[in-house]
N, C-alpha and C positions, 0 to 999 in steps of 0.2 A: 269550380276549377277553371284557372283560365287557358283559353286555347294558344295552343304552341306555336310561333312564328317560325316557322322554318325561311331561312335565309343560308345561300351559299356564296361563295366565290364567283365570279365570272363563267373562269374557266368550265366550272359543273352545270352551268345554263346546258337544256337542249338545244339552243342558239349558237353556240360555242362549239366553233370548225362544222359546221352542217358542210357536209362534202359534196352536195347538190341537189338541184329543185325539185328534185324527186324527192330527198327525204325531209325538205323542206317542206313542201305539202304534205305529206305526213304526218306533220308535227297537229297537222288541222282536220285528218282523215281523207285527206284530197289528194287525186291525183294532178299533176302537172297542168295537164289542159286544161280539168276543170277550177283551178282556181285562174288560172287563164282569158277563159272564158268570161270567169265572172268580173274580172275587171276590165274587160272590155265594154262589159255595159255599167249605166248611168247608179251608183249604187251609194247615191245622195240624198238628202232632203236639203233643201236650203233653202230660208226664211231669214227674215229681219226679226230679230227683239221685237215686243212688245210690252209696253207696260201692260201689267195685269189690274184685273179690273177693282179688286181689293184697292190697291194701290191707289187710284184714280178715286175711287169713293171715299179713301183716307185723305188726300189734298196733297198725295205725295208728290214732288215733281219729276217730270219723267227722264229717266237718265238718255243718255246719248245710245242711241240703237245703234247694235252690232250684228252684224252677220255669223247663222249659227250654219254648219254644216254637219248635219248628222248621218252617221253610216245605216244605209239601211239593215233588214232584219241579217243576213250571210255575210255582211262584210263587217257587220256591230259584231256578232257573235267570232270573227276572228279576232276584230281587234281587242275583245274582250278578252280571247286567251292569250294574246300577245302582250297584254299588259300583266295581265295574272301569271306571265312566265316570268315578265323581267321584273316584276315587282316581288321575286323570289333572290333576286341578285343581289347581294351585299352593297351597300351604297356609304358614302362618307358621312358620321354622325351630323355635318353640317347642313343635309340635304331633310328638312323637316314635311316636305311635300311627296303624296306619292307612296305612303310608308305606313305600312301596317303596325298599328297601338299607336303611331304619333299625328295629334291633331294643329289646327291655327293655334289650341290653348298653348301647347306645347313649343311651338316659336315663338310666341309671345312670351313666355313664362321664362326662355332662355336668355331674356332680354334686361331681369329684373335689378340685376349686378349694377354697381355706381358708374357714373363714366356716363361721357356723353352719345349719342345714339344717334347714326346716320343712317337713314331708308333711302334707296334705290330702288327702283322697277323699269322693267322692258317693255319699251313700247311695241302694243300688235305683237306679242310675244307666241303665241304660234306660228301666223299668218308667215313672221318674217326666220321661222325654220324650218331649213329646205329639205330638199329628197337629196341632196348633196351631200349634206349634212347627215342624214340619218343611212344612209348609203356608207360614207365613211365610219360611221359609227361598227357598223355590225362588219362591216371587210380587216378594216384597225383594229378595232379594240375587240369582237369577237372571232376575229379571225377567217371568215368566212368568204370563200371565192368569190369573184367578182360580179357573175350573173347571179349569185344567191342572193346576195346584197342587194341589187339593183330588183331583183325581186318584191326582196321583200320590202323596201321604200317605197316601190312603187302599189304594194298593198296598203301601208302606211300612209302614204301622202294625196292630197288633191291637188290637182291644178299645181305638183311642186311642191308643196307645202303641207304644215300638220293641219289637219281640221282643226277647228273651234270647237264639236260638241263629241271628239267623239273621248271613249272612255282612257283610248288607249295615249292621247295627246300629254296629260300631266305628267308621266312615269316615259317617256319616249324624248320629253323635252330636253327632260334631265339626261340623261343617255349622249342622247346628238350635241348637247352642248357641253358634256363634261369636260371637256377638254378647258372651254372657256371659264367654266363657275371653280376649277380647280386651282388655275393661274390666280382668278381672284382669291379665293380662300387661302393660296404661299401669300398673298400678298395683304390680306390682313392679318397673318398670323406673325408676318414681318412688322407691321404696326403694332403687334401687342393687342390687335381687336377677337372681340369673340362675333364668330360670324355665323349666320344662318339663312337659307332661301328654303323661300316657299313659294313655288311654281314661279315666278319673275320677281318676285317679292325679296329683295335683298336688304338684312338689314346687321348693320355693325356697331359694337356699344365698347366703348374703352376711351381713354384718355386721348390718346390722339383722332377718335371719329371727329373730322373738321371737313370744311367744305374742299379744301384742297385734295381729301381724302376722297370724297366724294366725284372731283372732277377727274382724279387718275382710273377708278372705278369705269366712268364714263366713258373714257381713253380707251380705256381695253375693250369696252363693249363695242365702242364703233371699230377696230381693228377687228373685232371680231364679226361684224356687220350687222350691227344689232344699235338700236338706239336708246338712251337711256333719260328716262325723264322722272319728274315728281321728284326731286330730288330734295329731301329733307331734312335740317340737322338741328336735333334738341338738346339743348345743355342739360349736362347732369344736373338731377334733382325736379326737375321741371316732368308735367307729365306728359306722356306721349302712348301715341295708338298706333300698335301691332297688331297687323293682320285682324282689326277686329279688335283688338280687345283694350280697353285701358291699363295702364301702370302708371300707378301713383305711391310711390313712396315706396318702389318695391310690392304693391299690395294690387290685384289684378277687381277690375271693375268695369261695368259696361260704359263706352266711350256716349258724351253728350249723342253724340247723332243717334244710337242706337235707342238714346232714353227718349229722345226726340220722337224718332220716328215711331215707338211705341206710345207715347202719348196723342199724336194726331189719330193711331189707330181707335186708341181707346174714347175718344171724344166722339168720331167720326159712326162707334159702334153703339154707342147708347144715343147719340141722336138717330141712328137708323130705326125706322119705322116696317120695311118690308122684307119679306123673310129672308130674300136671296141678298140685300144686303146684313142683315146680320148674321145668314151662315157664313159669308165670305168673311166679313171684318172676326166674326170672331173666331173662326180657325186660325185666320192669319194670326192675332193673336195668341193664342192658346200657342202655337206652336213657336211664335217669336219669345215667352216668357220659358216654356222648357227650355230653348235653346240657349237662352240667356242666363239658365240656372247654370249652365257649367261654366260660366262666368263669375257668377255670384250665386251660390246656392240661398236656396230659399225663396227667390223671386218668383218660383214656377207658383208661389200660393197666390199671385197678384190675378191669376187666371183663373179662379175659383167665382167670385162674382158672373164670369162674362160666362163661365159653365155652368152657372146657377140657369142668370136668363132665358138660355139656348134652352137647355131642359125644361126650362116652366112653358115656353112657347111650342115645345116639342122641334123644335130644331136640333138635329144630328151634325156636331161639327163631321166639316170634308165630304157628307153625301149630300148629293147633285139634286138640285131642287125636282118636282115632280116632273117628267114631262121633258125631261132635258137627258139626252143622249149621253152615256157613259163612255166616261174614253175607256180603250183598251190598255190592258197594261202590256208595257214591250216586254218583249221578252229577254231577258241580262245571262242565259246561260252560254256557257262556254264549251260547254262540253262536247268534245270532237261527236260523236255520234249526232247531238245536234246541228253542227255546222253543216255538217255532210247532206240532213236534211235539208237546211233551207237553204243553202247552197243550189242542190238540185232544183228545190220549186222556182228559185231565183233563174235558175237556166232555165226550165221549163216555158215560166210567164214571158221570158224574154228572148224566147228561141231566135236568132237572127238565119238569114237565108244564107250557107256556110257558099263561098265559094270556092275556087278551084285551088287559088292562091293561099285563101286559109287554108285548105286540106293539107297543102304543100307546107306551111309553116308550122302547124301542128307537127305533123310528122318529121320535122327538121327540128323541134325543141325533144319531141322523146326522143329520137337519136341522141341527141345531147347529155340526154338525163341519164342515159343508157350505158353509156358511153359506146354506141356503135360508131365504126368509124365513117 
């Protein structure tokens, strides 16, 4: 039996008119101060990309390193419920990202129709959406007073901005930009285009997608303050690669680079001689041919050989060679009784020395929440 998507209107969000930051931290089991408090302190990780080491022993080359910002354990776990709240809200069929039962197959697949096919994407597409932006989101279009807003962006955003790693950034993007991905979608449905975005991923297939189409696209994005690049346009019947996936003839297939880079793995795993290189090549592996089965079914058989070997040598794909330290797994709940914990240990570990003026501001935001006068 499969599980029920429950989806609503805006309007029905617990987001929707919150009448103040009191019952705004509520919505996370917090009072006012303490989610306060907690962003007052540092409640980031952030790290450069690295290629991994599979990677490196495949001959793969190493992409251009990105800056990840990831929320720690009390501010992951909000954002984890703030994404889990709004990715309850009804969203436009054109929004393929973000959205429970629809995957990259599924924007790809929406692409299959005759007609020529124009891709768009945003550059630095978090980085360059602001607290501005997602401030106006929730004050406009959920309706919610001014300091609730300013609230909750400011839980939302780093340094102004969406993070890069955190959960709640793909399903928030959409939100704060709606306003703009909506202008565009009047304006391919004005071309006669069928259009679809997956997180910056913008891609349009009909008879008029032409590059002229493509630079009005552009136009709007930098009015909107956003810059648009990669910009691609494939004549009908010709194949082309969405989000990942090939289309040929209407008929969905793993794009060359994917078949590529699975064969440098599989070269790189039977010349491996030592055990930590063929656990790593051959999980990567193993898991790159399931993944590629919901591309093309039946391929996940091509990973039976490289699970033969792993077993005859007694190698475990994905467990950690002897003697090497196991990472821990994060923890992804959302559940308010959770937050409320790690929140506290988060104030705890990070008690700061309160002074006179904090006391005095504290006490001047629950008045507020209060409405004392």
């Amino acid at each position: 039996m499969s599980r029920r998507i429950t989806q609503y209107p805006a309007h029905q969000s617990p987001f929707f008119r919150v009448a103040s930051k009191r019952k705004l931290a509520h919505l996370f089991g917090l009072t006012v101060p303490e989610l306060e408090a907690l962003l007052r302190h540092e409640n980031y990780n952030v790290w450069p990309t690295q290629q991994k080491l599979s990677e490196q022993l495949a001959g793969i080359k190493p992409r251009k390193s990105r800056t990840i910002q990831h929320p720690k354990s009390a501010l992951f776990a909000i954002h984890a419920r703030l994404a889990s709240l709004l990715a309850k809200i009804e969203k436009p069929s054109f929004v393929k990202s973000a959205t429970r039962g629809v995957s990259y197959l599924d924007n790809a697949t929406a692409h299959t129709s005759p007609g020529n096919t124009i891709k768009v994407d945003i550059k630095n597409f978090y980085p360059s959406v602001t607290k501005l932006q997602v401030k106006k989101f929730f004050k406009v279009h959920m309706q919610c007073p001014g300091d609730v807003a300013d609230l909750i962006a400011r839980t939302c955003c780093l340094d102004g901005k969406l993070p890069t790693g955190s959960p709640l950034s793909p399903i928030l993007s959409y939100f704060a930009c709606s306003d703009l991905f909506l202008e565009i979608r009047d304006i391919a449905a004005e071309h006669d285009l069928n259009f679809t975005l997956y997180v910056d991923d913008m891609t349009f297939t009909g008879a008029k997608a032409n590059r002229a189409f493509a630079s009005r696209v552009n136009g709007i994005l930098k009015r909107h303050g956003f810059v648009g690049h990669k910009a691609a346009c494939i004549p009908d019947g010709e194949p082309k690669v969405i989000t990942g996936v090939a289309l040929i003839q209407g008929e969905r297939s793993l794009p060359f680079s994917r078949q590529r880079r699975a064969r440098m793995f599989e070269t790189a795993f039977w010349r491996a001689a030592d055990e930590e290189g063929i656990r790593l090549l051959g999980t990567a592996l193993i898991g790159q041919f399931r993944e590629a089965a919901r591309v093309e079914p039946g391929i996940e058989f091509r990973a039976a050989p490289i699970l033969d070997r792993m077993q005859t040598l007694g190698i475990t794909p994905g467990k950690k060679a002897p003697g090497t330290k196991k990472k821990r797994r994060r923890t992804r709940s959302h559940r308010v009784s959770s937050i409320r914990g790690l929140v506290s240990q988060a104030l705890k570990a990070n008690a700061p020395v309160q002074t006179p003026h904090d006391q005095d501001t504290s006490a001047g935001r629950e008045d507020i929440d209060s409405g004392t006068p």
